[in-house]
Every structure is written in structure tokens, then in C-alpha cells.
C-alpha positions as CSV (number, residue, x, y, z in Angstrom):
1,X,-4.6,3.5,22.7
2,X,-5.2,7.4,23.3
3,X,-4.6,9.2,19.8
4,X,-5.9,12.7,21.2
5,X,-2.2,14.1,21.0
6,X,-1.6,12.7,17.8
7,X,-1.6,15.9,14.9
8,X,-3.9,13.7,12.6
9,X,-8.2,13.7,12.2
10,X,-9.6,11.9,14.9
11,X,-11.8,10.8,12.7
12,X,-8.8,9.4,10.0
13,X,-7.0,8.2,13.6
14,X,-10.3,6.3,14.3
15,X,-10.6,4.5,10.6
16,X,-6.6,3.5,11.0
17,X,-7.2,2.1,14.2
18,X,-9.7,-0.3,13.0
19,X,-8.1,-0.9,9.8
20,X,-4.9,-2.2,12.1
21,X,-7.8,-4.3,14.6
22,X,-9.1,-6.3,12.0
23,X,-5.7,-7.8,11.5
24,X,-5.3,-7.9,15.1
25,X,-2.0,-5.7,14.7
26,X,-1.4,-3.9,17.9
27,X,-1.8,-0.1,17.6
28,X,1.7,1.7,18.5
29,X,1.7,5.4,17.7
30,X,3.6,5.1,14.8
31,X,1.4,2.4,13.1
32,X,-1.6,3.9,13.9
33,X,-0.5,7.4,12.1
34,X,0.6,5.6,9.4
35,X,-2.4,4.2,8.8
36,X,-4.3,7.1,9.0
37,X,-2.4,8.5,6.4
38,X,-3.2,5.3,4.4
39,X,-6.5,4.8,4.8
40,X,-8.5,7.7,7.2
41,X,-9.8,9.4,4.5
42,X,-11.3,5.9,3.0
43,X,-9.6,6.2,-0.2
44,X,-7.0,3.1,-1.7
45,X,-4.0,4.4,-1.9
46,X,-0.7,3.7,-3.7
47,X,2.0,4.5,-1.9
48,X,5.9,4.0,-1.7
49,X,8.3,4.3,1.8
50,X,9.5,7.2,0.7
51,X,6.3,9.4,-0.1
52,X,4.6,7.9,3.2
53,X,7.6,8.9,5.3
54,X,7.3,12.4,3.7
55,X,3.9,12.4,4.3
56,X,3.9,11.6,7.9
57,X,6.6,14.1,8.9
58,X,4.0,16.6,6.6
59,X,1.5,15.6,9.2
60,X,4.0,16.1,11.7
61,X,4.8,12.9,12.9
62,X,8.8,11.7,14.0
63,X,8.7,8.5,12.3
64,X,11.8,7.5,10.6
65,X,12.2,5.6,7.1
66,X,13.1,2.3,8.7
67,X,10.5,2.5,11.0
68,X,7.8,3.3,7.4
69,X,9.5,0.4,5.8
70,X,9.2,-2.2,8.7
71,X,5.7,-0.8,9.4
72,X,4.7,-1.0,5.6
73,X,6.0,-4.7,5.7
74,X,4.0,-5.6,8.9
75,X,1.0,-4.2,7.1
76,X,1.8,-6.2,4.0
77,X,2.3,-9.7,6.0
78,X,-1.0,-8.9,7.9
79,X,-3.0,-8.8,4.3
80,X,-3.8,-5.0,4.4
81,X,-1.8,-4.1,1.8
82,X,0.0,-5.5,-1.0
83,X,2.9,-5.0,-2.5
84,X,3.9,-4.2,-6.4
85,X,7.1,-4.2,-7.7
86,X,7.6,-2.0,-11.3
87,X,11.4,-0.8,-11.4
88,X,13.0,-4.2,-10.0
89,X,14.2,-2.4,-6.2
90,X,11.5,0.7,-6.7
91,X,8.0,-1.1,-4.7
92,X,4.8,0.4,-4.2
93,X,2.4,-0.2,-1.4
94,X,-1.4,-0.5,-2.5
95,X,-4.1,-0.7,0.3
96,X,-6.4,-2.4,-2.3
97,X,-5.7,-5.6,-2.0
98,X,-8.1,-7.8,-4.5
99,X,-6.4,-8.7,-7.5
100,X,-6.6,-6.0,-10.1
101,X,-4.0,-4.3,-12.5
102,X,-2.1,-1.1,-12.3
103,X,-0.9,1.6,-14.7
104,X,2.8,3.0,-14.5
105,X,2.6,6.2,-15.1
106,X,6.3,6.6,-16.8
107,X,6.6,10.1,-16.5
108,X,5.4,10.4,-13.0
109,X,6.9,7.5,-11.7
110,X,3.0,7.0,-10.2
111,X,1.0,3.5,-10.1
112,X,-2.7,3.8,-10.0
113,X,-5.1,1.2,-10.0
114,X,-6.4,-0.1,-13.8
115,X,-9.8,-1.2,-15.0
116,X,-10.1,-5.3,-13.8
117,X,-12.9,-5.5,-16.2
118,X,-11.1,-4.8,-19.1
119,X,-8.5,-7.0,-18.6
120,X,-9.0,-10.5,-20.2
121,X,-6.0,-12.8,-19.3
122,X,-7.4,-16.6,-21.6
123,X,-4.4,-18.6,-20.4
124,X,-1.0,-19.0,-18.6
125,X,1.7,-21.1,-19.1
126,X,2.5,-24.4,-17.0
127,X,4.2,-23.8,-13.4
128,X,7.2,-26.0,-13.9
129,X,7.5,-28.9,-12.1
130,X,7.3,-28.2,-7.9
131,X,6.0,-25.1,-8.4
132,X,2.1,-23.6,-8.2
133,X,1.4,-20.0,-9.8
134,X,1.0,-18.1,-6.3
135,X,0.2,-14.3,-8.0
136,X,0.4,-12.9,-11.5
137,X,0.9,-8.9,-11.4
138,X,-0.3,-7.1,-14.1
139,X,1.8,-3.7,-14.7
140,X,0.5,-1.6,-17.6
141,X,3.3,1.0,-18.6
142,X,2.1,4.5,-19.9
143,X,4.2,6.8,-21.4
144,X,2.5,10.1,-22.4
145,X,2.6,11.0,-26.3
């Protein structure tokens, strides 16, 4: 795909590109900037529709909201991001995606990534009967003082 005409770094273009190849998702336009924005500068990001979308018409890109939504589900399904739920319908989009707890910043309605190591989870309780544990999510509230 040619990204010369897209408004972005070549270089942040180049690092989303291959960010999308190694899940073998095919680079349109739309999910290429997108994950430039994500992930062209090499930094995990935490991210939700909304402040993406707002970020990409920023960098001057047309992409609607459905369009960041579907894309940021495509992205999810193809294991380069994962998904955290903190407010039941509000979601964030992480591009870390090794298991590791987040703080909630209250007042800033902002998830960032909390220390693994000091986390020490000894036990969980039984799946019920059927069911296997598939994740557990570990969401540290903060409220400043």
C-alpha cells in the first residue's frame, strides 16, 4: 500500500503497517492510520473510540466513529490489542496485550498500565461447573485525595 499521501510520519505509517502484517490484517488507509496513531511512535497506548477518532481527524484523517470502532474490534480479534472494560459500556483499547493490571484514574476518566510485579493474586475461586477461567482483569481505581 502507498501511504505517501497519507498526513501521518512515514516513519509512524511504516511501524503501523507492520504492526497490521504480523496479524496478516490487510492494510486499507483507514487501518493503517489508525495504527499509526496507536503504535508509530512505539509507545503502548490506552485508548478509547472516541479519543482515537478525535485523534485521527487531529491528524487529519476522514475516518468516521463506526469505521474506529469496527477497526478497533478487528485489531482486538487479530490479538493486537485488548480490550478493558471499567464503567460497564465505557471500554478502553490497550496495545499491550500481556496480562498486566491497570489503574483508573477516577478523575480523569484515564487507564494506564499498573505495576505486574506488585501484584500478587494467591488464589481464585472454582469455575463453576462447564466453565474454565478464560481472563481475570485487574482494574485498580484511584481517586485523588
Amino acid at each position: 500500500m502507498d501511504t505517501s499521501d497519507l498526513p501521518l510520519p512515514s516513519s509512524a505509517l511504516e511501524r503501523g503497517a507492520r504492526w497490521l502484517a504480523r496479524a496478516q490484517l490487510r492494510p486499507t488507509r483507514q487501518r493503517v492510520s489508525l495504527a499509526a496513531l496507536l503504535v508509530g511512535d512505539g509507545d503502548d497506548r490506552h485508548v478509547t473510540a472516541e479519543s482515537l477518532h478525535a485523534a485521527s481527524r487531529d491528524a487529519g484523517e476522514a475516518v468516521s466513529l463506526a469505521t474506529v470502532y469496527n477497526t478497533l474490534r478487528a485489531f482486538c480479534d487479530a490479538g493486537l490489542m485488548q480490550e478493558v472494560n471499567v464503567e460497564g459500556s465505557k471500554s478502553y483499547f490497550d496495545t499491550r496485550v500481556d496480562d498486566h493490571p491497570h489503574f483508573y484514574w477516577e478523575d480523569e476518566a484515564r487507564l494506564s498500565d499498573a505495576p505486574a510485579d506488585q501484584l500478587k493474586i494467591l488464589s481464585l475461586p472454582d469455575a463453576p461447573e462447564g466453565t474454565e477461567i478464560s481472563s481475570v482483569d485487574v482494574v485498580i481505581r484511584l481517586r485523588r485525595t
